[in-house]
C-alpha positions as CSV (number, residue, x, y, z in Angstrom):
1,X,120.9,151.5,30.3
2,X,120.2,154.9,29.5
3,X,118.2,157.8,32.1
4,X,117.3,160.0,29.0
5,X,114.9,159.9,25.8
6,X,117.8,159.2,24.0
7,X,121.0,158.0,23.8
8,X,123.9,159.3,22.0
9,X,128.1,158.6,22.2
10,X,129.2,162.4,22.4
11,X,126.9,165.2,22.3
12,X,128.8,168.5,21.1
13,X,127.4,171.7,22.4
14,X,128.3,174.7,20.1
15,X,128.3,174.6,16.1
16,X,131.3,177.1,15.8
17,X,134.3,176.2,13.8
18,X,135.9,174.3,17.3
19,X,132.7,172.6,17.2
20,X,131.9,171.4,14.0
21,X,135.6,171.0,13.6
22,X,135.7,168.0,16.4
23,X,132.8,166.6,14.9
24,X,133.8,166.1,12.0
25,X,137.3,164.8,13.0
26,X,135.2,162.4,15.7
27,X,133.0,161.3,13.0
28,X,136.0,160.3,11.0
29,X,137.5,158.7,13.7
30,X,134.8,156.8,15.0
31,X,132.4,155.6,12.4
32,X,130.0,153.8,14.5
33,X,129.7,156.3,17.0
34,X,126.2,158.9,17.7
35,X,127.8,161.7,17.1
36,X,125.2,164.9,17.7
37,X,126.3,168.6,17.6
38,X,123.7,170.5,19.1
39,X,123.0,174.5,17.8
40,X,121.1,177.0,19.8
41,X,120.3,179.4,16.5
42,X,119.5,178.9,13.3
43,X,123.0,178.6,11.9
44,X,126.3,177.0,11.6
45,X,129.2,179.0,12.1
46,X,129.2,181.2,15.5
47,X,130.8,184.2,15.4
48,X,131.5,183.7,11.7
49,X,128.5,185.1,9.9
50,X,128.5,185.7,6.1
51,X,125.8,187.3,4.4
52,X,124.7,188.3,1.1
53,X,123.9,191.7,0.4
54,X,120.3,192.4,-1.2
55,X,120.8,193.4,-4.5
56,X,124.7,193.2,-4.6
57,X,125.8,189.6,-5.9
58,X,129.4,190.4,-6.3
59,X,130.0,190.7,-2.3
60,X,129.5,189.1,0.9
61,X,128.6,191.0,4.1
62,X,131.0,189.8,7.3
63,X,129.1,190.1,10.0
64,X,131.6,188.0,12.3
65,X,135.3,187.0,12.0
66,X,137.0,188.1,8.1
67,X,140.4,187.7,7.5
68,X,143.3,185.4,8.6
69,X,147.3,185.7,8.9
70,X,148.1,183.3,5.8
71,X,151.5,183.5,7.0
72,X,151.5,182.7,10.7
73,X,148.3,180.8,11.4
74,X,149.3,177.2,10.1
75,X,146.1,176.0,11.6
76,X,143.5,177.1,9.3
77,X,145.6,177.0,6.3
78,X,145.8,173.6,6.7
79,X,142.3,173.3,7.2
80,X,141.1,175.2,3.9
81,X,144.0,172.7,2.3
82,X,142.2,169.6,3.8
83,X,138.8,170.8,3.1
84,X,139.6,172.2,-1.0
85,X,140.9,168.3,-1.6
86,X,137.1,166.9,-0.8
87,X,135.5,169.9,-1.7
88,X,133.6,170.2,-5.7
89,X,135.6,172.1,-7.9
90,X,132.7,174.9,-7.6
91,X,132.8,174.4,-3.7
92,X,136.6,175.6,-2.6
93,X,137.2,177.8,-0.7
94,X,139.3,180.9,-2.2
95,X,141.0,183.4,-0.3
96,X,141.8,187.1,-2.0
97,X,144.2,189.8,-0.5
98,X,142.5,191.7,2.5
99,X,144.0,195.2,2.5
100,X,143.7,197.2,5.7
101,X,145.7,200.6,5.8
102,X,145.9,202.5,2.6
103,X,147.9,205.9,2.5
104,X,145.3,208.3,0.9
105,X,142.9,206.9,3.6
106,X,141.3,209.1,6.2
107,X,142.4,209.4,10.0
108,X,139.4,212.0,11.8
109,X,140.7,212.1,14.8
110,X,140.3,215.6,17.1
111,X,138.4,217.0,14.4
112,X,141.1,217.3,12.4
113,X,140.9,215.2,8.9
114,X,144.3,214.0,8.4
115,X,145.5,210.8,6.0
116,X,147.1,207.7,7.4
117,X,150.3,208.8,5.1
118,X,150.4,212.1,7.1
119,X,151.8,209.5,10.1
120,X,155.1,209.4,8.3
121,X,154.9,212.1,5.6
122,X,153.4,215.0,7.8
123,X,154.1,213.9,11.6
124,X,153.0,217.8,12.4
125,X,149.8,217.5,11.3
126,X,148.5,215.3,13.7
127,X,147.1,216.6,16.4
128,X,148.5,214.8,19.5
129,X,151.5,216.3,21.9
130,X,154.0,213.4,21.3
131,X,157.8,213.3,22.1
132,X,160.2,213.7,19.6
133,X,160.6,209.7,19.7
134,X,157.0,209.0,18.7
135,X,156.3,211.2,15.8
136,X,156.8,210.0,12.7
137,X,155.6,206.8,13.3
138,X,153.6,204.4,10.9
139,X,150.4,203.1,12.9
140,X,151.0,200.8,15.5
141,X,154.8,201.8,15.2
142,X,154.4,203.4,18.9
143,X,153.1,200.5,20.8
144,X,155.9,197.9,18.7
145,X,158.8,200.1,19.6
146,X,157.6,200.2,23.7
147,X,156.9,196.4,23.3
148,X,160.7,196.0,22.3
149,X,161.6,197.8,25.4
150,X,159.3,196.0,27.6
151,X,160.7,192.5,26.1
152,X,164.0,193.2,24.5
153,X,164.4,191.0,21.2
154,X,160.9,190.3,21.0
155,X,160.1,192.0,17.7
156,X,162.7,190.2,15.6
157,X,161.3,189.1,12.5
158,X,163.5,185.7,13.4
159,X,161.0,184.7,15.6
160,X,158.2,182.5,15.5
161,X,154.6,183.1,17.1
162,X,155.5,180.2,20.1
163,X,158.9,181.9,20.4
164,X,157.3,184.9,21.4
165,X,155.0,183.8,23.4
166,X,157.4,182.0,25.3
167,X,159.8,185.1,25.7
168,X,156.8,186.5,27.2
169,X,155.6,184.5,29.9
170,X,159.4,184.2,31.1
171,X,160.0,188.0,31.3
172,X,159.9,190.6,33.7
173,X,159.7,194.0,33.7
174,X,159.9,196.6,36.4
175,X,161.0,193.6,38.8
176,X,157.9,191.6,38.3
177,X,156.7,188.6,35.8
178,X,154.9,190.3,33.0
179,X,151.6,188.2,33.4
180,X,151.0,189.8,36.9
181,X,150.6,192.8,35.4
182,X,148.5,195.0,32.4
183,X,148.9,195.6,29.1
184,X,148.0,199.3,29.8
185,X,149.7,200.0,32.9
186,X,153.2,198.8,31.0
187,X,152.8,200.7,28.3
188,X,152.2,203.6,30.5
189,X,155.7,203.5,31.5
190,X,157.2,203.9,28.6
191,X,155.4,205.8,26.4
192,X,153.4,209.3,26.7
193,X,149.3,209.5,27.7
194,X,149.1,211.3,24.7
195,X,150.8,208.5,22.3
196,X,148.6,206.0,24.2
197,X,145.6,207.6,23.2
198,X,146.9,208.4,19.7
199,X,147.7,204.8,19.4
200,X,144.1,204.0,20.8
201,X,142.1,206.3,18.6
202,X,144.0,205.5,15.3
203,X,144.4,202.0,15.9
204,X,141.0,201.7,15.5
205,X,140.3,199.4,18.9
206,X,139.8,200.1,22.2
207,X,140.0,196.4,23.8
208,X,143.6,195.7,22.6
209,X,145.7,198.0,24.2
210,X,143.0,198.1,27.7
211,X,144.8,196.3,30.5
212,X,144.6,192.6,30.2
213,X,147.2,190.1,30.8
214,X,150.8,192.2,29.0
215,X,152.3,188.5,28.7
216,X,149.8,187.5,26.4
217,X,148.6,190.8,24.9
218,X,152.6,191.7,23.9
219,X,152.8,188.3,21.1
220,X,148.9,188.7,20.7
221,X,149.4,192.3,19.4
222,X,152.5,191.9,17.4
223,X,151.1,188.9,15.5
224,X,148.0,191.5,14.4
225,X,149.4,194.8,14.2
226,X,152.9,194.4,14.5
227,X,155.5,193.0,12.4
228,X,154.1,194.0,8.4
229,X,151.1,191.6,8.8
230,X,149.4,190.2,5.7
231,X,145.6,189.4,5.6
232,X,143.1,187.3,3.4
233,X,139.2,187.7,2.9
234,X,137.3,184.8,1.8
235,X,135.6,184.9,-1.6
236,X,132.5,183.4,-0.6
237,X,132.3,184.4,2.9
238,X,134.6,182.8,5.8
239,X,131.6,181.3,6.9
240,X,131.9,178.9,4.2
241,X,134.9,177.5,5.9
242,X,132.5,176.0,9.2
243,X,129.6,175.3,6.7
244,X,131.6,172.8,4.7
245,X,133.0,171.2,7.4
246,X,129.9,170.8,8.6
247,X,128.7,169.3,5.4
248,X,131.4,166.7,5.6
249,X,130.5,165.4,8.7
250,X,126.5,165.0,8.1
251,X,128.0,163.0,4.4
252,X,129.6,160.3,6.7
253,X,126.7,160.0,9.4
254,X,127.2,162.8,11.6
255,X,124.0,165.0,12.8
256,X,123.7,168.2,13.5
257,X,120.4,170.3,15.3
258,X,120.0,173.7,14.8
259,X,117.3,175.4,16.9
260,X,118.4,173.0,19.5
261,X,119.8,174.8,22.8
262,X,120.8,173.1,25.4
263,X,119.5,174.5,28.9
264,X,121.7,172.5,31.2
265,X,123.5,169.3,32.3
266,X,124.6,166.9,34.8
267,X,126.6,164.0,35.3
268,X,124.3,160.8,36.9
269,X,126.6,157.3,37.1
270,X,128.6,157.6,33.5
271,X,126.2,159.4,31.5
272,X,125.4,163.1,30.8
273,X,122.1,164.1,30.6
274,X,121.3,167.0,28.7
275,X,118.0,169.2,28.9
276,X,117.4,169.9,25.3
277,X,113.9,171.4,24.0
278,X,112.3,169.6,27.0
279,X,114.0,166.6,26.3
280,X,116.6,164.6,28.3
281,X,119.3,163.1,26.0
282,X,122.2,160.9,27.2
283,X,125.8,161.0,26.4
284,X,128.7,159.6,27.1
285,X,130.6,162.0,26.4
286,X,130.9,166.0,26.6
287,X,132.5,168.5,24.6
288,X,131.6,172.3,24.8
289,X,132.5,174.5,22.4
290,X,131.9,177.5,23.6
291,X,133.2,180.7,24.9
292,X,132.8,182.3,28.4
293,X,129.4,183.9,28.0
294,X,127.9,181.0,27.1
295,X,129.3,178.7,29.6
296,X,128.4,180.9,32.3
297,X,124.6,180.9,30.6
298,X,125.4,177.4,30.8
299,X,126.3,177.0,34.4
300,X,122.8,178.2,36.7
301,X,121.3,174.4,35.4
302,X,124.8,172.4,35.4
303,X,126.2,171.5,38.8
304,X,129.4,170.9,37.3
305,X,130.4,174.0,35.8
306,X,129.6,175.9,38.9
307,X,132.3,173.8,40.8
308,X,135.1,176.0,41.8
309,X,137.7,174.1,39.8
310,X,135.7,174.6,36.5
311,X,134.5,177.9,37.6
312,X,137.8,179.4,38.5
313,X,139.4,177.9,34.8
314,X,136.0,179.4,33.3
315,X,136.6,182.7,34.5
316,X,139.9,183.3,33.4
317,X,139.1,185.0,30.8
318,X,136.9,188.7,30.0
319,X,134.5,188.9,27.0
320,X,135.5,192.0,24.8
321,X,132.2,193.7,22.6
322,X,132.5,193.6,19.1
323,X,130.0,195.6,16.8
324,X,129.4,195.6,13.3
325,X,127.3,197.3,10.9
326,X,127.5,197.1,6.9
327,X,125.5,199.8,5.1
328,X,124.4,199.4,0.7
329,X,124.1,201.8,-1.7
330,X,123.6,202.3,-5.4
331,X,127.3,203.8,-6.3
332,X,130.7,203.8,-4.2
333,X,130.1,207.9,-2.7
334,X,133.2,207.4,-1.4
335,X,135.7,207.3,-4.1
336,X,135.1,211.3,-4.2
337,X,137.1,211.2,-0.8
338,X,140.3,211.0,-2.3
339,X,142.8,213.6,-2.3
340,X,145.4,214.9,-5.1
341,X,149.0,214.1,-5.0
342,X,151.8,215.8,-5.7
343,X,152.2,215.2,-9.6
344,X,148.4,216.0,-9.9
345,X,146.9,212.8,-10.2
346,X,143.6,212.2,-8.1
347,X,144.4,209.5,-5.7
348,X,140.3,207.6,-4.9
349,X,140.0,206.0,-1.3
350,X,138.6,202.7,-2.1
351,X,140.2,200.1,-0.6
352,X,140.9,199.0,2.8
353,X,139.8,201.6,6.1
354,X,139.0,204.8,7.3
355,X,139.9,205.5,11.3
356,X,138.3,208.0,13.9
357,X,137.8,208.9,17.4
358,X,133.9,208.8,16.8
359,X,131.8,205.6,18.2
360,X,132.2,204.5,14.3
361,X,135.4,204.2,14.8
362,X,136.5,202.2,11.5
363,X,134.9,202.2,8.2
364,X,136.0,199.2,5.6
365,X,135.5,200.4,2.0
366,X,134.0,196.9,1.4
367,X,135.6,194.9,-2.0
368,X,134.2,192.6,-4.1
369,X,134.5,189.0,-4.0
370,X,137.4,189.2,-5.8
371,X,139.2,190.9,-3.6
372,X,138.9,194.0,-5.5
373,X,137.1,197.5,-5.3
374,X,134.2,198.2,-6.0
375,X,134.6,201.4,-8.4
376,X,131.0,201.8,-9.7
377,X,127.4,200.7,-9.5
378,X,126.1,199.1,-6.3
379,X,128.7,199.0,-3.3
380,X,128.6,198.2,0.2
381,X,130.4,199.7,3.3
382,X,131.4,198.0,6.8
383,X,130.4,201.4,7.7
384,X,131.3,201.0,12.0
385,X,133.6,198.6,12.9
386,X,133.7,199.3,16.9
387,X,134.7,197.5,20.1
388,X,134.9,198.0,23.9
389,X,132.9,201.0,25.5
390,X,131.8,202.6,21.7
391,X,129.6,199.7,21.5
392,X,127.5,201.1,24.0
393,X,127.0,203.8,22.2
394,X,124.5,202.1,19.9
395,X,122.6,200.7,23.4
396,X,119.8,204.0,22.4
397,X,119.5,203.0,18.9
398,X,118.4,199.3,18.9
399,X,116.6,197.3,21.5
400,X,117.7,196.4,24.4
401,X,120.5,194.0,24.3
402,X,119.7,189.9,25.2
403,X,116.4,189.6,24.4
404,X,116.6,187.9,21.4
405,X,118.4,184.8,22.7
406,X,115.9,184.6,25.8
407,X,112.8,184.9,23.6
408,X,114.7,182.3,20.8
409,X,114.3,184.5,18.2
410,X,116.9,186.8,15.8
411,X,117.5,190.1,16.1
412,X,115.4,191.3,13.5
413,X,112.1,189.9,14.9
414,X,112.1,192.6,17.9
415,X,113.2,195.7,16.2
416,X,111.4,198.2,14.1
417,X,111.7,197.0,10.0
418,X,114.0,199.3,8.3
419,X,113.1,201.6,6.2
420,X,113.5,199.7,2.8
421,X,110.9,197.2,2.3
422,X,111.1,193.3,1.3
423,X,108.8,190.7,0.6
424,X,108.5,187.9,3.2
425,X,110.2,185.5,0.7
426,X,113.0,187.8,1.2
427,X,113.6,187.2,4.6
428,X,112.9,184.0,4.7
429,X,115.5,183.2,2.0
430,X,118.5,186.0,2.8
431,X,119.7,185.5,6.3
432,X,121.2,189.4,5.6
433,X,117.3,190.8,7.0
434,X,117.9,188.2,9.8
435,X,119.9,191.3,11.3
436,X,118.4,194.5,9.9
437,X,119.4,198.0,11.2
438,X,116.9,199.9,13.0
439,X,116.4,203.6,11.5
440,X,117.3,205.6,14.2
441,X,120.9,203.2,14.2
442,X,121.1,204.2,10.3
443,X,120.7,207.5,10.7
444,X,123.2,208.2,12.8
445,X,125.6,206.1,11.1
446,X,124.8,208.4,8.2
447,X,126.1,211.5,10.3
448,X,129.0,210.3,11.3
449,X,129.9,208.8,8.0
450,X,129.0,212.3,6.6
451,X,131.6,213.9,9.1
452,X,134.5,211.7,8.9
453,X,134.2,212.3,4.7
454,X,133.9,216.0,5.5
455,X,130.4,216.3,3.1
456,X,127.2,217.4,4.1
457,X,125.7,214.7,3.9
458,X,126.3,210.8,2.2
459,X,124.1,209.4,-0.5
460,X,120.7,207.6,1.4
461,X,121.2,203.7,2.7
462,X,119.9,201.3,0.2
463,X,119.7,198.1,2.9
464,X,121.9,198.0,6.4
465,X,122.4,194.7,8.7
466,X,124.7,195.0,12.2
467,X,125.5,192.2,14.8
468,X,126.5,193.1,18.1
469,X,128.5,190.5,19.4
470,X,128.2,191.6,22.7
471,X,124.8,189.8,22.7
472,X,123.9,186.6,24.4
473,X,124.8,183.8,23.8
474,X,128.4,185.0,22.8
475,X,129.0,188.2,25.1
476,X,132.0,189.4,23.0
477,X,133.4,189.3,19.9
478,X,136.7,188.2,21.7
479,X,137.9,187.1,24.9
480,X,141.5,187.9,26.8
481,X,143.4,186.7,29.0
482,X,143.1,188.2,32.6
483,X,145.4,189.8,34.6
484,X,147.7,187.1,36.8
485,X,146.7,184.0,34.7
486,X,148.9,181.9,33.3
487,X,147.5,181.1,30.0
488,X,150.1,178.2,29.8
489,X,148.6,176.4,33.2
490,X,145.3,177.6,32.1
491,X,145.1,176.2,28.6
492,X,145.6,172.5,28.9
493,X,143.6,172.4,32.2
494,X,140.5,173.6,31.0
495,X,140.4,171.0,28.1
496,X,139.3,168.2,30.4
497,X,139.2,170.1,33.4
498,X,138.4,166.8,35.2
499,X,140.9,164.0,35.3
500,X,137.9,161.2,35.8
501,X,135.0,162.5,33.4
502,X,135.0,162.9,29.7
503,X,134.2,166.8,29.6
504,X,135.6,168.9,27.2
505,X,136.0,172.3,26.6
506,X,137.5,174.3,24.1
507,X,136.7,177.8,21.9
508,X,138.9,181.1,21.1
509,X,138.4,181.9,24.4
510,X,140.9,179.7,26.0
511,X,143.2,179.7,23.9
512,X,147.3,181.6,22.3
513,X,145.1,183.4,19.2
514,X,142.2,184.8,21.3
515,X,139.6,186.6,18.6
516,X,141.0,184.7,15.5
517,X,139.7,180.7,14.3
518,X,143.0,179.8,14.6
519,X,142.6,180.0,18.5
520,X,139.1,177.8,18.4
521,X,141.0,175.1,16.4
522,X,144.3,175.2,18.1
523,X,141.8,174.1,21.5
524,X,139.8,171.6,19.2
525,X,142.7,170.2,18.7
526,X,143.5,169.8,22.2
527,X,140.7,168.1,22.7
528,X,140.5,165.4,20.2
529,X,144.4,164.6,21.2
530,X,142.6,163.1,24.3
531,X,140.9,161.2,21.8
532,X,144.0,160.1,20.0
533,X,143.3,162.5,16.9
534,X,146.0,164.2,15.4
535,X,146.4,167.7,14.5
536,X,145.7,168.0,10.0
């Protein structure tokens, strides 16, 4: 007997990779099952967001997540394996080496343009009062060495990611567990205010070193920054990676409804009913993938979330802002940046990033698909890559924040039209003017970009797109761990937070590898053990 319009088996909220990801693996599992993922915009992926550059058909734009550690996150290696055996030979996935810190690159920092070799080469140039221990140092060399000290023997290259995580969560430092206490306020005691904010301004982030949980944040940090880390950009976008999984799971009977959010839910007898689009749809069982902001969006029209076991596992975690804005033009301007080395040889930037204390805060010299850069003819920029109080720095330059997913519309439907013009087929067809930068946001990206190059002035923006993950539904482009939790209690709780009722919940947010798809799939994964699925 069913209470709603409809009827389904399990009814998955969220069409992220943890989302599509269970599907799929549900779908396989149980072929005769109703299987409905259900999609509150117009796309598959979440915070992964590929999109293709007008004009430029040799890149792809990244407005969400873009690299992974090949090395260390087993997870979604083994899923691209899994998914290039099924896929078409014109369909796989391909990875490319995703450089990050070149030498002849440019640190602005203080008003002072320095380049990120000057670290090592030149410690005197740069323009921080550090102790004789903490010049010289590569980036990110100051915060590994005062992690070592804070967890002696953690930084061995011996060591795996659950070994240090479990070091960790065991240690102490000043007399107390680590996970009572902040990332910041540890770090404060061993290295200088003025390295901290060295390491903050050239690291490129704000949120990573601010003070969340130091037992979690230590192995987070040396995984990313740490210990000689190797990335990998997709070829056709990392978007492509959810997309195709999703395409698997509609080829063996599995449905998926974009458009379709879900407003609320409650548990009656064994079923869930689900307000969806004015509907009332019935399911046995629950799995949301989602991440803190949107549960909490969530909770106001389902009872159960706001109980204070759910609500206290909920809000273990903080959303952290992410911001992004990629910028086109009709040549690579920046090349001319460069500098000229010792032997005489002009040395172009061109690959990898650019750092500053501005609210830009990183530029990404943008490659091809290929993985290599673009040296002539039309180019791209990630021209800010920002986080944590910069993002509000754009707050006067677009339109207010939130109204977009209240009104059910994108971005680009309540700001003013940039300044280049496109036909409506255009933006009906490239999901890139989905997310077009307001003027006065280009323009002032233009300055800065200008005064971090040291020129007068850059060459004029051909097309620019930004996402500000800080926006509902996601409310950051990350979420960490909270001061006092115990990630390790936390973490397998919150995955059927209920002992009695089949609700599920899983995302980055709860999860070891908060900020990367590795984190949503090591939850997924969680989940669908309750369901007797095992890991790929």
């Amino acid at each position: 007997m069913t209470n709603g319009n409809e009827n389904i088996d399990i009814a998955i909220v969220g069409g992220g990779v943890s989302g599509v990801y269970c599907a799929w693996r549900l779908k396989q599992k149980f072929p005769q099952k109703k299987i409905v993922l259900f999609e509150g915009s117009n796309h598959i992926g979440g915070r992964l967001l590929s999109v293709k550059p007008p004009g430029i058909n040799n890149m792809v734009a990244e407005l969400g997540g873009m690299r992974i550690l090949e090395n260390t996150q087993y997870r979604i290696v083994a899923l691209i394996k899994k998914l290039n055996r099924q896929l078409a030979p014109n369909d796989k996935i391909e990875l490319y080496d995703f450089p990050v810190d070149e030498p002849q690159n440019i640190a602005y920092l203080r008003g002072f343009y320095l380049r990120l070799s000057y670290f090592t080469d030149q410690p005197d140039k740069v323009p921080y009062n550090l102790s004789f221990l903490e010049r010289g140092i590569k980036l990110g060399g100051i915060i590994v060495n005062a992690i070592e000290q804070i967890v002696p023997g953690i930084t061995s290259p011996d060591l795996s990611e659950e070994q240090r995580r479990d070091m960790a969560r065991e240690a102490k430092f000043a007399g107390r567990q680590l996970y009572e206490q902040g990332f910041w306020n540890v770090l404060a005691r061993i290295i200088t205010g003025e390295a901290y904010e060295l390491s903050v301004d050239a690291g490129g982030y704000n949120s990573t070193l601010t003070n969340w949980n130091a037992a979690d944040a230590i192995p987070w940090y040396l995984s990313d920054f740490g210990i000689d880390p190797e990335y990998k950009g997709f070829k056709k976008g990392f978007q492509q990676v959810p997309e195709s999984v999703a395409m698997l799971f509609k080829d063996i009977g599995g449905e998926i409804r974009l458009w379709s959010k879900v407003d609320g839910f409650e548990r009656i007898g064994d079923q869930f009913l689900l307000s969806v689009k004015g509907e009332t749809i019935a399911a046995e069982s629950l799995i949301l993938a989602m991440p803190r902001r949107s549960l909490d969006l969530l909770a106001p029209n389902s009872p159960m979330l706001r109980g204070d076991k759910i609500q206290s596992l909920i809000s273990s975690v903080t959303p952290r802002p992410l911001f992004k804005l990629f910028t086109t033009y009709t040549s690579p301007w920046w090349r001319a940046a460069g500098y000229t080395d010792a032997e005489g040889n002009f040395v172009p930037v061109e690959s990898g990033r650019t750092v500053t204390d501005l609210p830009v805060r990183q530029t990404y010299y943008w490659p091809k698909d290929d993985g290599t850069p673009a040296t002539e003819g039309p180019s791209m920029l990630m021209a800010s890559y920002d986080d944590g109080t910069n993002v509000g720095f754009w707050d006067g330059l677009r339109p207010q924040r939130r109204q977009a997913w209240k009104k059910g519309l994108e971005i680009a439907e309540i700001i003013n039209p940039f300044q280049g013009e496109c036909s409506e087929e255009e933006r009906k067809c490239n999901p890139w003017f989905q997310y077009q930068a307001p003027k006065p946001m280009v323009a002032e990206v233009a300055r800065q970009l200008a005064k971090i190059h040291d020129l007068s002035y850059t060459p004029e923006v051909q097309n620019a797109a930004f996402r500000d993950w800080g926006d509902d539904p996601f409310g950051g482009g990350w979420n960490s761990w909270n001061i006092g939790v115990q990630s390790s209690e936390v973490i397998p709780k919150i995955v059927k937070p209920l002992e009695d009722c089949p609700l599920y919940i899983c995302g980055e947010a709860y999860s070891n590898s908060q900020g990367w798809v590795e984190g949503a799939l090591e939850t997924a994964d969680l989940v669908l053990e309750k369901f007797d699925i095992c890991p790929l």
